[in-house]
VOBA-1610 file (N, C-alpha, C; in pm, whole numbers, padded with zeros to 5 digits, always signed):
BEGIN
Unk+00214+00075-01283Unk+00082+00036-01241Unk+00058+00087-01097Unk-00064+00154-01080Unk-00020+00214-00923Unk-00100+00117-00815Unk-00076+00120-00736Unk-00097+00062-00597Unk-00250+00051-00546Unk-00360-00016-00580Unk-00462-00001-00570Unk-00517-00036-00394Unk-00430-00104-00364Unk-00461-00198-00215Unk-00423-00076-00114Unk-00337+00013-00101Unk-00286+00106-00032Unk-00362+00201+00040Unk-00353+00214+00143Unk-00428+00319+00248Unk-00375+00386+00300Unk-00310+00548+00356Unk-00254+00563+00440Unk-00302+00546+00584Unk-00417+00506+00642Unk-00455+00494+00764Unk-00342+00390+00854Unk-00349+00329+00826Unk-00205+00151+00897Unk-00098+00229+00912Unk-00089+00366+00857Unk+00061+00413+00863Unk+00060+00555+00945Unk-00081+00612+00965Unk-00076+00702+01024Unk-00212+00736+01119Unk-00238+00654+01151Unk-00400+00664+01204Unk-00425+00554+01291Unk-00487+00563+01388Unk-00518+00488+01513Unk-00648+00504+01528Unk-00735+00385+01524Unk-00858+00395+01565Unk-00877+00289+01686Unk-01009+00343+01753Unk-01032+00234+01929Unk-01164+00286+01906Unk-01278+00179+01928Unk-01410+00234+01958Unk-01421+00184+02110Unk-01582+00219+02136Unk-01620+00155+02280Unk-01597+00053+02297Unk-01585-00026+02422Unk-01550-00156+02427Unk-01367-00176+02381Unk-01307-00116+02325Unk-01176-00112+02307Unk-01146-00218+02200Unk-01272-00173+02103Unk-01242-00214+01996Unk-01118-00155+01920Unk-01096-00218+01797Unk-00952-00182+01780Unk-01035-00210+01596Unk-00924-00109+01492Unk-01007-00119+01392Unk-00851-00074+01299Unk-00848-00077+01172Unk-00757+00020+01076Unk-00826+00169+01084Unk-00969+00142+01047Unk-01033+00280+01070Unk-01174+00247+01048Unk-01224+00394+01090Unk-01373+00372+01142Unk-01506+00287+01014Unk-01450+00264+00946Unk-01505+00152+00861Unk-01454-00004+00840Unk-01322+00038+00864Unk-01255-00145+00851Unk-01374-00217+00951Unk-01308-00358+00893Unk-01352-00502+00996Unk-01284-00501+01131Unk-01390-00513+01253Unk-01273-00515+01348Unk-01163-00621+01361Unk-01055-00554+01376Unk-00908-00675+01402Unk-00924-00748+01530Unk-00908-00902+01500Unk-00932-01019+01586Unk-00767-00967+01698Unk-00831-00999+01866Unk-00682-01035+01940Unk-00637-00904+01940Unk-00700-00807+01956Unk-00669-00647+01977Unk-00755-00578+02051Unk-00811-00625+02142Unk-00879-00523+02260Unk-00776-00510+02373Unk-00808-00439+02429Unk-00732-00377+02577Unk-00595-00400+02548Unk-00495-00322+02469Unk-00379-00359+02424Unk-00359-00192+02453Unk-00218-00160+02465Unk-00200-00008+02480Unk-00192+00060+02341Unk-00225+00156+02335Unk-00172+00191+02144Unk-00047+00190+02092Unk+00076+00207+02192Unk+00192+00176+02129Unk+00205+00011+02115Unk+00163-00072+02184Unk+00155-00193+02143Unk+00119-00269+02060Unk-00028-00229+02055Unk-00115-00241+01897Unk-00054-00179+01799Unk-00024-00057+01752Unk+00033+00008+01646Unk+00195-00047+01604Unk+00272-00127+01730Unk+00423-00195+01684Unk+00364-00333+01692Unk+00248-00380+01676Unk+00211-00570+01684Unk+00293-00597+01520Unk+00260-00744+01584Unk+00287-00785+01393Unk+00207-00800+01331Unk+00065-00826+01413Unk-00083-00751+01311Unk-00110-00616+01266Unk-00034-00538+01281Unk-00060-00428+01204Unk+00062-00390+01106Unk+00224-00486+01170Unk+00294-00432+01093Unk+00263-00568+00940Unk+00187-00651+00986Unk+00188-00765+00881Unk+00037-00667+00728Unk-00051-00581+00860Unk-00103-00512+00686Unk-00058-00426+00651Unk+00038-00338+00680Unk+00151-00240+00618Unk+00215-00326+00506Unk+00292-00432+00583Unk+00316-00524+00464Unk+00270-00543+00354Unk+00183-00599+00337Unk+00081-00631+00262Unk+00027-00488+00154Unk-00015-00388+00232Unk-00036-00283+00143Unk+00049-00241+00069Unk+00202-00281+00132Unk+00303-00210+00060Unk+00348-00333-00077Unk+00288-00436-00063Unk+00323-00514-00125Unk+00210-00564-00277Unk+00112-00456-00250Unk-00014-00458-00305Unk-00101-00611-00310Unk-00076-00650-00220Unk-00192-00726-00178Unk-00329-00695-00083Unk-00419-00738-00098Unk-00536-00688-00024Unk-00533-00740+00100Unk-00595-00665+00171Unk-00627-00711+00348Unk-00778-00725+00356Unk-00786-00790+00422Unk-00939-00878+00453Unk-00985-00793+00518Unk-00975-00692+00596Unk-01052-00603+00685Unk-01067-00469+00647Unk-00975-00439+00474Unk-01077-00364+00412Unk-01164-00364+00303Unk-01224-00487+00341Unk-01300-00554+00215Unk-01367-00424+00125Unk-01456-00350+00309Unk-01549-00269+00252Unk-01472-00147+00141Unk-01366-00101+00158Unk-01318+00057+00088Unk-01293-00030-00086Unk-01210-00188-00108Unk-01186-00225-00186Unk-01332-00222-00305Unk-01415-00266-00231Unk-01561-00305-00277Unk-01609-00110-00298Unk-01622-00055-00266Unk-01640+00104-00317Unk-01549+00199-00428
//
């Protein structure tokens, strides 16, 4: 059964908008408790390693409601 929840962005992609927003990517929900963080910090948090998790585990993440819903 293949992996429907899976993205490679969480595993290889860094997004920051203005304001130092912080995102999975330029469509996700922005991630709560992630502004002004350095990118190696944000990218080793346990909020990002907790939706790697999750994708790898095929469960859905709440902040890509929108790609699930398309």
């Amino acid at each position: 059964m293949p992996n429907n929840t899976i993205c490679s962005y969480p595993f290889t992609h860094s997004y920051i908008g203005p304001k130092y927003v912080r995102k999975l990517c330029c469509v996700s929900a922005d991630l709560p408790n992630s502004e002004k963080v350095s990118t190696k910090d944000w990218w080793n948090s346990e909020q990002m390693q907790e939706v790697r998790r999750k994708m790898l585990a095929g469960e859905k993440v709440e902040h890509c409601a929108i790609c699930y819903l398309n």
